[in-house]
C-alpha positions in Angstrom: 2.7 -3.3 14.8 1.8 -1.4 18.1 -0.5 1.0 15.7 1.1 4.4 15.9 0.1 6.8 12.7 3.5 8.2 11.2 3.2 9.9 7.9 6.6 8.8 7.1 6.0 5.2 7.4 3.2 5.5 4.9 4.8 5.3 1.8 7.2 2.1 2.8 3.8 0.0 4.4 0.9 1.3 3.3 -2.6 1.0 5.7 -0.7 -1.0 7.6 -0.3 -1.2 11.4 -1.4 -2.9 14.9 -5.1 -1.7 14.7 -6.0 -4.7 12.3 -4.8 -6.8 15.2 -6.6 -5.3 17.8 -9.9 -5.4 15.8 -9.6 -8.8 15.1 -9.3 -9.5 19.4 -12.3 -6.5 19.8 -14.7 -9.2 17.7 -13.3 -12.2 19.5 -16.6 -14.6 20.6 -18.4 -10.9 19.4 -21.5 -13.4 18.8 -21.7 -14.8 22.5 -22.1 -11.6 24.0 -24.9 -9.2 25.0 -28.7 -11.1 24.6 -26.7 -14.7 23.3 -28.7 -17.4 25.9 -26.4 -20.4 26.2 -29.6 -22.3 27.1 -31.8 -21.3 24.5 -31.0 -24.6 22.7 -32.6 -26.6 26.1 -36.2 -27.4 27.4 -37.0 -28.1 30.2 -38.0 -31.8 29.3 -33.6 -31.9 28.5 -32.8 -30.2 31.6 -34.9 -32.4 33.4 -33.6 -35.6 31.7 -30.1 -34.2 32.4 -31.0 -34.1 36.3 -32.1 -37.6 36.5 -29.6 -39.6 35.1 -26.8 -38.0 36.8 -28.4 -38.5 40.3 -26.5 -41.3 41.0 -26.1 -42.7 44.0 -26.9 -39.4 45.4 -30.5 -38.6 47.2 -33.1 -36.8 45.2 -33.7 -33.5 45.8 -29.7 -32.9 45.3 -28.5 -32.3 42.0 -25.5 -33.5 41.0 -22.5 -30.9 39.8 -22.2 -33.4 36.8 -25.5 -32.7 35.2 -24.5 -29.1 35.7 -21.5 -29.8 33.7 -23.2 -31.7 31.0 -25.1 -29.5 29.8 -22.7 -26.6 30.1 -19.6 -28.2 28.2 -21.3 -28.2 24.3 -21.9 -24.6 24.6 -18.2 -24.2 25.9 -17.5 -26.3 23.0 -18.9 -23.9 20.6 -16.0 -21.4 21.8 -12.7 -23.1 20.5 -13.3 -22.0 17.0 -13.8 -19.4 16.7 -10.6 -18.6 18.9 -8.8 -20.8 16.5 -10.2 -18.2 13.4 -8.6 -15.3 15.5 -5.4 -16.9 15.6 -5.2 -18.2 12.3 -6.7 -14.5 11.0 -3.4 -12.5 13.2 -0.6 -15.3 11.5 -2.1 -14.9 7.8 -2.1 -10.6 8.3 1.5 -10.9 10.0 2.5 -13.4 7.2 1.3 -11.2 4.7 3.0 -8.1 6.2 6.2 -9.6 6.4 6.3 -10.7 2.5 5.5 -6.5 2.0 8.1 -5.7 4.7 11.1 -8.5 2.9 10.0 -7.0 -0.7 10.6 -3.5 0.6 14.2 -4.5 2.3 15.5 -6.6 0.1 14.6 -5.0 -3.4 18.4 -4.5 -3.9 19.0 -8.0 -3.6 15.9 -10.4 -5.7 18.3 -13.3 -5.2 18.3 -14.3 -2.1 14.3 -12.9 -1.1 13.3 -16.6 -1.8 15.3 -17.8 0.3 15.0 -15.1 3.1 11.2 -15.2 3.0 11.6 -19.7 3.4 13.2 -19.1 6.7 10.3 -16.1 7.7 7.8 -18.5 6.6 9.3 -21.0 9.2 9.7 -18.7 11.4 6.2 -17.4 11.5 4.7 -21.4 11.7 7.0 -22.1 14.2 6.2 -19.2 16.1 2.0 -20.1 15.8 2.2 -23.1 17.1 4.1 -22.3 20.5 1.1 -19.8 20.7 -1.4 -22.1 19.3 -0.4 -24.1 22.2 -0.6 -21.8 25.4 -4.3 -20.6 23.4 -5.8 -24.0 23.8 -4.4 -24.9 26.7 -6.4 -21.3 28.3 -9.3 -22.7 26.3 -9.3 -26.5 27.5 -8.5 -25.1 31.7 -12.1 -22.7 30.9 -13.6 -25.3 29.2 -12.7 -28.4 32.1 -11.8 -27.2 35.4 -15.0 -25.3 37.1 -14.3 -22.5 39.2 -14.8 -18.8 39.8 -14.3 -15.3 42.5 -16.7 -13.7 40.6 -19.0 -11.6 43.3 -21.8 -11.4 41.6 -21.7 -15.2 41.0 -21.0 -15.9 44.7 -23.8 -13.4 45.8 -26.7 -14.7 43.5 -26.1 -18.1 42.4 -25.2 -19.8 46.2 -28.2 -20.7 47.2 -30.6 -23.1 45.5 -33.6 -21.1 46.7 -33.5 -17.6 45.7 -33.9 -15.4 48.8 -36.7 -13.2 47.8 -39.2 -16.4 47.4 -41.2 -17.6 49.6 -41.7 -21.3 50.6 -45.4 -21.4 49.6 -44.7 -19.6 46.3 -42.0 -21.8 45.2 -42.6 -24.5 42.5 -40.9 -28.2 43.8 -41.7 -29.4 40.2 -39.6 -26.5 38.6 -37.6 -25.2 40.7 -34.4 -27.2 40.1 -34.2 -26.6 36.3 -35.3 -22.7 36.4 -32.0 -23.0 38.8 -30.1 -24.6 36.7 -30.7 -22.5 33.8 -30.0 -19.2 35.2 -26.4 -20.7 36.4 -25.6 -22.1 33.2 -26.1 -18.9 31.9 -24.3 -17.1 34.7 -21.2 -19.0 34.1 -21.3 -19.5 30.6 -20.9 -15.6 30.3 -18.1 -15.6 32.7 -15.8 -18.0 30.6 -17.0 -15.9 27.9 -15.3 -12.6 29.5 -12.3 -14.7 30.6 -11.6 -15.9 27.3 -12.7 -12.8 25.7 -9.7 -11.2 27.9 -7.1 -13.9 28.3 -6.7 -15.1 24.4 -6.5 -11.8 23.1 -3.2 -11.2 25.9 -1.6 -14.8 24.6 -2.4 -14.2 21.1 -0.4 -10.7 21.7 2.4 -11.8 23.7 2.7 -15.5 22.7 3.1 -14.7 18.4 2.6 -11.0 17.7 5.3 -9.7 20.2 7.5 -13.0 20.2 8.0 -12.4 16.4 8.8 -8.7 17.0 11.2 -9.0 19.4 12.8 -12.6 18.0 12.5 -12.3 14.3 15.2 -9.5 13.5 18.2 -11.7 15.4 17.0 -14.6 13.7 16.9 -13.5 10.5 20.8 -12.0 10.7 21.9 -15.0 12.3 20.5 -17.2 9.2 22.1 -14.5 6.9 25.4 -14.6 8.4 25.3 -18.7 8.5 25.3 -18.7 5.4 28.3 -17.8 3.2 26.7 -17.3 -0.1 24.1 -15.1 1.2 26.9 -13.2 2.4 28.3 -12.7 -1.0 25.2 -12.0 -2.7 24.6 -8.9 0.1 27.8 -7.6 -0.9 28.1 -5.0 -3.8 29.5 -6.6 -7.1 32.9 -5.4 -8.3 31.8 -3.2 -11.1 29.9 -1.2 -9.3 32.7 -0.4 -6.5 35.3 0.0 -9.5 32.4 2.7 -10.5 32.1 4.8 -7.4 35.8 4.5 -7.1 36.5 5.9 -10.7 33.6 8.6 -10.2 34.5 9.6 -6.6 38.2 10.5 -8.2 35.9 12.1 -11.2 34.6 14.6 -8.7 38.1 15.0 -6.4 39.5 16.1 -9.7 36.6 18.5 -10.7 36.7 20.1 -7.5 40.5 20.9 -7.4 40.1 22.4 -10.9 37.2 24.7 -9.7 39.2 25.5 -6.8 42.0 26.8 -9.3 40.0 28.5 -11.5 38.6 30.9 -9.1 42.0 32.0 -7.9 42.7 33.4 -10.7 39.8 35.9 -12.0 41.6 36.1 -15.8 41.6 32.6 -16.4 37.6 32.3 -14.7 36.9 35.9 -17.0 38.0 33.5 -20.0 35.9 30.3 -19.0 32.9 32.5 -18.4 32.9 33.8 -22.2 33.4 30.0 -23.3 30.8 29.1 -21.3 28.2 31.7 -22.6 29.5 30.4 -25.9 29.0 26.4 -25.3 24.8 27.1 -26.4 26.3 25.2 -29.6 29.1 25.1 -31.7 27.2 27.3 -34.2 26.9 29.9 -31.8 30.9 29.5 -30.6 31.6 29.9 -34.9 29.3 32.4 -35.6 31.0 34.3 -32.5 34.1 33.9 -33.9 33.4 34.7 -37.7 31.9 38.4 -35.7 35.2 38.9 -34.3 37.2 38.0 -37.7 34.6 40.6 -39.7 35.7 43.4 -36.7 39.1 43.4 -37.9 38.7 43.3 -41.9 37.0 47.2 -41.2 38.5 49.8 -42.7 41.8 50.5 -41.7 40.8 54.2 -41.8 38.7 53.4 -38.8 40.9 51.3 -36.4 43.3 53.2 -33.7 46.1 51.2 -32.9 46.5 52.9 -29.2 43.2 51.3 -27.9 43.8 48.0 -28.6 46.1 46.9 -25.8 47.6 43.3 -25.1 49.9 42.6 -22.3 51.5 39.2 -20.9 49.3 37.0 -23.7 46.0 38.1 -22.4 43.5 40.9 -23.4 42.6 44.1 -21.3 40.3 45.6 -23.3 38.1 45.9 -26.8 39.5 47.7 -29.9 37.7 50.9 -30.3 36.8 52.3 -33.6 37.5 56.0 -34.1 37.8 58.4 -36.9 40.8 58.8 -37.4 42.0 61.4 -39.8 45.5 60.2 -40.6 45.9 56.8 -42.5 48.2 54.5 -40.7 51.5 53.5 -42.4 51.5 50.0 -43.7 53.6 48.1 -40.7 51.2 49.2 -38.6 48.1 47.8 -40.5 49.9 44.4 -40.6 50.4 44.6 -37.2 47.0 45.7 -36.3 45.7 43.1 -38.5 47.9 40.4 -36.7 46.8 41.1 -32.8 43.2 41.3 -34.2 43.5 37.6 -35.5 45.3 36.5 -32.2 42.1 38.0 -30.2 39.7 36.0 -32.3 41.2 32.8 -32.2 41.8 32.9 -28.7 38.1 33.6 -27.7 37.4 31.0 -30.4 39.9 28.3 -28.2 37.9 25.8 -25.9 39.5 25.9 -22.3 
């Protein structure tokens, strides 16, 4: 809400932020500002008519404050609207930002955002209408207690008789309603300013900070009251059996790579089955390659390069030409070891 651009915020609450506020208070009473004449609506004939019956028992040639005020209080009038649009504008953007805000939080849990976002609604209401009240209560004092330090009202608008005339220019017949207009209008602009200031600063403090600083304790307080909240914000079983069964999943991965890299024979041998595990075609056909190695002519195979110690192999039978033909022990042995090699790089770790 105070407005601050944060790149990070902009994908939780999009366009979103205390600007909209401030431009709804920047166009408060917009329309009553600048060239507006609060008087436009009188002649003089009104003016006039407004002098005379509020002389009273008072002697003519002094105008009563009363017909001051009677004409000055329905353009005051006019004010309270649209004051009570500005408020009613700030709730429905703050109401509409908290339903985007509870949708965000609470996606986890869709059973209980009904709920949550009943007690924010009554929250919010209850919230606008201790502001509503301090707003027209500003509204009412500007509208029915008459008073101002303004300077520039005490300088010009003191005397009856503006300084600058002289006695034998001044009109008797006219002078008290050309008086009275420029003072109504005077004033009139100076509750304008006041209000213009003072609404925005209860509007602000009154519902937009109030629900800021109030809303977050209230809202856990109501969650904690209530006991099957509670349970709904919990995680269901399932899913902690899950994480518990997955988290041990992972403890026991992670000992077994641990393992497997002390000891570089046994990681040598997972690497080949790993370059093998494209499919179990490729694992056969590597296999069937290593079966064809050892049905080659005897003639060809040396039985001092192939070389097997403790169970695991060192090295690759080389092929040779050898001159002298192996007796037949040795072929069957040959034979055998080449078989063992091929179904051991054949074996799944």
């Amino acid at each position: 809400m105070k407005g601050k651009y944060d790149s990070k915020r902009l994908s939780f609450v999009k366009d979103e932020g205390g600007y909209k506020v401030k431009a709804l208070f920047k166009d408060l009473l917009g329309e009553y500002t600048g060239d507006y004449k609060a008087t436009s609506a009188y002649s003089d004939e009104n003016i006039n008519y407004a002098l005379t019956i509020h002389e009273g028992d008072s002697i003519p040639g002094f105008p009563s404050v009363d017909a001051f005020y009677y004409l000055l209080k329905p353009e005051l009038e006019k004010l309270k609207e649209p004051i009570t649009d500005c408020l009613v504008s700030v709730f429905q953007y703050l109401e509409v930002l908290s339903s985007k805000i509870l949708e965000k939080s609470f996606q986890r849990f869709p059973r209980i955002i009904d709920d949550v976002n009943e007690f924010v609604t009554k929250f919010l209401n209850d919230e606008r209408d201790k502001a509503k009240y301090i707003v027209d209560s500003i509204v009412e004092m500007e509208i029915s207690y008459l008073f101002t330090n303004d300077y520039d009202y005490l300088t010009n608008y003191t005397t009856f008789i503006p300084k600058n005339q002289e006695r034998g220019q001044v009109d008797s017949k006219n002078i008290f309603i050309r008086e009275i207009r420029n003072r109504i209008e005077a004033y009139f602009k100076l509750v304008v300013r006041n209000l213009r200031d003072a609404v925005p600063k209860a509007i602000g403090f009154f519902l937009v900070q109030s629900i800021q600083q109030n809303m977050q304790l209230q809202l856990y307080n109501q969650l904690y009251k209530s006991t099957e909240m509670v349970n709904v914000l919990n995680e269901p079983e399932n899913i902690t059996r899950q994480r518990a069964e997955l988290l041990k999943s992972i403890k026991i991965m992670k000992d077994a790579q641990k393992i497997i890299r002390r000891d570089p024979d046994l990681m040598q041998v997972m690497q080949i089955n790993v370059d093998g595990e494209g499919g179990m075609g490729n694992s056969m056909m590597s296999t069937s390659k290593d079966i064809n190695m050892s049905n080659i002519s005897t003639s060809n195979i040396s039985t001092g390069n192939t070389n097997l110690t403790n169970g695991s192999i060192k090295g690759e039978p080389n092929i040779q030409q050898n001159q002298s033909k192996p007796t037949e022990p040795n072929l069957v042995k040959q034979t055998t070891t080449v078989d063992a090699k091929a179904n051991m790089f054949g074996k799944k770790v």
